[in-house]
ZADO-1210 file (C-alpha; in nm, 4 decimals, padded with zeros to 6 digits):
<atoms>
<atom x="12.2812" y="06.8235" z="03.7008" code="UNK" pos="1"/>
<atom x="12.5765" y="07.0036" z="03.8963" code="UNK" pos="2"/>
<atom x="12.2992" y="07.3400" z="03.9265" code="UNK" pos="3"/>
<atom x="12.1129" y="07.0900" z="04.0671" code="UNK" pos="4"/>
<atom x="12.3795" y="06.9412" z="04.3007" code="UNK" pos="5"/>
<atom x="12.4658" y="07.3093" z="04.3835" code="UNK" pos="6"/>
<atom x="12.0749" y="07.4258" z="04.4658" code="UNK" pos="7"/>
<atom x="11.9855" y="07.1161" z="04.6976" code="UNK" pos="8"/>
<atom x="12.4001" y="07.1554" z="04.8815" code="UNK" pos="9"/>
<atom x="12.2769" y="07.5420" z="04.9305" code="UNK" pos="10"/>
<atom x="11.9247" y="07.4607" z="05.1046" code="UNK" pos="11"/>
<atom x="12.0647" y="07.1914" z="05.3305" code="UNK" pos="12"/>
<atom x="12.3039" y="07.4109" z="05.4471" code="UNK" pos="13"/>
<atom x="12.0602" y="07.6894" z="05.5154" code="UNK" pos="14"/>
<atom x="11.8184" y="07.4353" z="05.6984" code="UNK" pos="15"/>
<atom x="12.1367" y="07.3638" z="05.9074" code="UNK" pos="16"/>
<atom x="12.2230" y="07.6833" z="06.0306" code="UNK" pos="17"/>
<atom x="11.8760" y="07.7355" z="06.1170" code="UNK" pos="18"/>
<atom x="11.8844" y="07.4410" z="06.3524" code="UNK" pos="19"/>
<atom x="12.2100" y="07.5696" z="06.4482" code="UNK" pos="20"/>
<atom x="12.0780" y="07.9156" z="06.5175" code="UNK" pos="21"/>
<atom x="11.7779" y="07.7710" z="06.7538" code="UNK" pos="22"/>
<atom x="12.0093" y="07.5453" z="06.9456" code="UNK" pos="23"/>
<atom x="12.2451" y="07.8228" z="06.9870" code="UNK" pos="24"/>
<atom x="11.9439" y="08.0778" z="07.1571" code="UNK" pos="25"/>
<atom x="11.8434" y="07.7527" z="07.3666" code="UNK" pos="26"/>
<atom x="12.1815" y="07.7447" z="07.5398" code="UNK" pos="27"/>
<atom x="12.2426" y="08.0998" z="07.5755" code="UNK" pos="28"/>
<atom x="11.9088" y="08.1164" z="07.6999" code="UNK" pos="29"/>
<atom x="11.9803" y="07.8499" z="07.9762" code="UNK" pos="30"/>
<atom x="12.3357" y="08.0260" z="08.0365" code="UNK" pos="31"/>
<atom x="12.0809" y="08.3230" z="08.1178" code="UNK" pos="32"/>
<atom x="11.8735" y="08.1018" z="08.3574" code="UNK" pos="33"/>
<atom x="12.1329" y="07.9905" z="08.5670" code="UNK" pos="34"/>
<atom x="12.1130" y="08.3586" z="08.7349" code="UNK" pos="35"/>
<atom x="11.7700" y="08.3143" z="08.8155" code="UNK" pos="36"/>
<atom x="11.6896" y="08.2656" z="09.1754" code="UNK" pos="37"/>
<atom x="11.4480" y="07.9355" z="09.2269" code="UNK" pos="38"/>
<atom x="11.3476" y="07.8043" z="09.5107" code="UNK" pos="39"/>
<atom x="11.6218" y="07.4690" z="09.6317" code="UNK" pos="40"/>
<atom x="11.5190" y="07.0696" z="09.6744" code="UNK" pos="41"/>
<atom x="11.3784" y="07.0881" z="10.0481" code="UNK" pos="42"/>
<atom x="11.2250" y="07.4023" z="10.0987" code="UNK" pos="43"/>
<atom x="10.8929" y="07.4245" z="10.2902" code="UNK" pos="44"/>
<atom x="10.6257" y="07.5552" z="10.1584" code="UNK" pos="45"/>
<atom x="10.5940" y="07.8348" z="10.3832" code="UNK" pos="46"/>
<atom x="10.9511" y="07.9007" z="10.2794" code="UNK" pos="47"/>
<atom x="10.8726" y="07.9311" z="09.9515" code="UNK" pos="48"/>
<atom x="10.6048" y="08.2149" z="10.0097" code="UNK" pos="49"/>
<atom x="10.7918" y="08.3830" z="10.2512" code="UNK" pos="50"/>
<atom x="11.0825" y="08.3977" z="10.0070" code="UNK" pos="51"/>
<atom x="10.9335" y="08.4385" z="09.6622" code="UNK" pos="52"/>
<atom x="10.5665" y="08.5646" z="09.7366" code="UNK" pos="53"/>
<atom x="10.2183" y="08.4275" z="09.6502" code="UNK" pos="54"/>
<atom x="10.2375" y="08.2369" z="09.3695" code="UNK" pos="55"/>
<atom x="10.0182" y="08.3551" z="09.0422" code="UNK" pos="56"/>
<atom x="09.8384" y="07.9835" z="09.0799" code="UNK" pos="57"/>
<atom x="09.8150" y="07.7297" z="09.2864" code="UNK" pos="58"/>
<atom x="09.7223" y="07.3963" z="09.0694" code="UNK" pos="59"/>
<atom x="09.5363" y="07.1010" z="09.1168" code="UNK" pos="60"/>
<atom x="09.7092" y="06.8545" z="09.3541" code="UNK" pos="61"/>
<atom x="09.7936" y="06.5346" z="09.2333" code="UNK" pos="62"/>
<atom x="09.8089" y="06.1854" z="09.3505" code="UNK" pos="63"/>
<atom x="09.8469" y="06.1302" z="09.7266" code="UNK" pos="64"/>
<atom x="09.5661" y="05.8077" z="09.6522" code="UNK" pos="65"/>
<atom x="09.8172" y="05.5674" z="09.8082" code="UNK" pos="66"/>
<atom x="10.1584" y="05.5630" z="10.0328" code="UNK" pos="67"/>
<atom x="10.3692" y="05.4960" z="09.7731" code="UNK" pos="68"/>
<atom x="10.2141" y="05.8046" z="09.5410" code="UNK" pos="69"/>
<atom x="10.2484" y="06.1299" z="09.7902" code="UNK" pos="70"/>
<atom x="10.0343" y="06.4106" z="09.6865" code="UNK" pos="71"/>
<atom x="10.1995" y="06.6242" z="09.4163" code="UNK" pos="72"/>
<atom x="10.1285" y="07.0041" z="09.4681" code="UNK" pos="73"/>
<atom x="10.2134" y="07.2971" z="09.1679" code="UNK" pos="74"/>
<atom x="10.2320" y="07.6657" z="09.2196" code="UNK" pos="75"/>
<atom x="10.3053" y="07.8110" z="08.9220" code="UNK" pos="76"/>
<atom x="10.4824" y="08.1696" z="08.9301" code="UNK" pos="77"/>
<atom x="10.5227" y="08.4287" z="08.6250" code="UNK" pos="78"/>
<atom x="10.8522" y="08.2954" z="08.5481" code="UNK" pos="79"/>
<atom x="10.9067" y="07.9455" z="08.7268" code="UNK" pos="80"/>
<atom x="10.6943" y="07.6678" z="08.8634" code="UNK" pos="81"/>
<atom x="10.7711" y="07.4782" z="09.1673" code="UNK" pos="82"/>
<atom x="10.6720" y="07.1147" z="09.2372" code="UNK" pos="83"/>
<atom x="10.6042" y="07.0055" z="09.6074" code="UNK" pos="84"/>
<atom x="10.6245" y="06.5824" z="09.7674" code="UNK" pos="85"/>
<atom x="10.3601" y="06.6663" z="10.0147" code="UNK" pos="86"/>
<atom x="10.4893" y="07.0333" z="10.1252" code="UNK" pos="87"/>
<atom x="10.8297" y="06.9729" z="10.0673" code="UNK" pos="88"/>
<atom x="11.0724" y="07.1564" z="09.6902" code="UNK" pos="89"/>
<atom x="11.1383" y="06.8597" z="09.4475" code="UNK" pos="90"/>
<atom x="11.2097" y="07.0781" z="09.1534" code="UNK" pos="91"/>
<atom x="11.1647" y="07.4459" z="09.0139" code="UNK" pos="92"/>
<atom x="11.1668" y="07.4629" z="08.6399" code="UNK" pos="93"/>
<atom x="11.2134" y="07.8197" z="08.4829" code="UNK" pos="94"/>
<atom x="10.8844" y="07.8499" z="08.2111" code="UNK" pos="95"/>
<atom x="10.9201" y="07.9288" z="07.8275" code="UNK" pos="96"/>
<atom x="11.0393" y="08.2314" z="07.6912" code="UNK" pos="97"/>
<atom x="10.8195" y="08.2158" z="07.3854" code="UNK" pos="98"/>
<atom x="10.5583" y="07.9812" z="07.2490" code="UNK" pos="99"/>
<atom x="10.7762" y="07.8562" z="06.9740" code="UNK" pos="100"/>
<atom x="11.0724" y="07.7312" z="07.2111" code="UNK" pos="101"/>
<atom x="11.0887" y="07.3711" z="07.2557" code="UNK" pos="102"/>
<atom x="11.1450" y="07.2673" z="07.6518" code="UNK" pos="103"/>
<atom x="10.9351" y="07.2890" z="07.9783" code="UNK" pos="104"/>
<atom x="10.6264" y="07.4776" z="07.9508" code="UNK" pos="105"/>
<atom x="10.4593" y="07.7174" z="08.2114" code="UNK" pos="106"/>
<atom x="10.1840" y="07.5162" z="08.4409" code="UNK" pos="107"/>
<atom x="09.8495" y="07.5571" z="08.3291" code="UNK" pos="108"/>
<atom x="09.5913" y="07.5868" z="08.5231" code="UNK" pos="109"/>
<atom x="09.3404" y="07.2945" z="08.4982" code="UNK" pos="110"/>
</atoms>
């Protein structure tokens, strides 16, 4: 009973410092990130090219179908993608790392 006790103790702490491990990349992977260079909330999207080049794709717009749902525009670099309201920065995510991380994933094109 107690080898038993001891066994099942020994593989939940194992599975814990796994999860441990992976949370611990995630956050020094962010740490990393916050040295990356994205484009800021407002930007144009001339300002964007002009600053960080053409981007690798330029997705599918979305909505614009009514005033109250402004047409969404992607461009998605190698490491970050940018989201435009009309042709003006909302956001820039930095991509994955690797297939297995858990978190924002690179824009695909459709």
């Amino acid at each position: 009973m107690l080898n038993r006790v001891s066994v099942c103790l020994g593989i939940a702490v194992l599975a814990f410092s796994a999860t441990l491990g992976a949370e611990t990349l995630l956050v020094e992977r962010v740490q990393q990130e916050r040295g990356v260079p994205l484009p800021t909330r407002g930007m144009t999207m001339s300002q964007v090219e002009k600053q960080f080049g053409t981007p690798a794709t330029k997705l599918t717009p979305a909505g614009g179908d009514a005033p109250s749902h402004p047409t969404i525009n992607r461009w998605a670099y190698d490491n970050f993608t940018v989201y435009f309201e009309r042709d003006h920065v909302i956001s820039a995510v930095v991509n994955h790392a690797s297939a297995n991380e858990i978190g924002p994933k690179g824009a695909a094109p459709k």
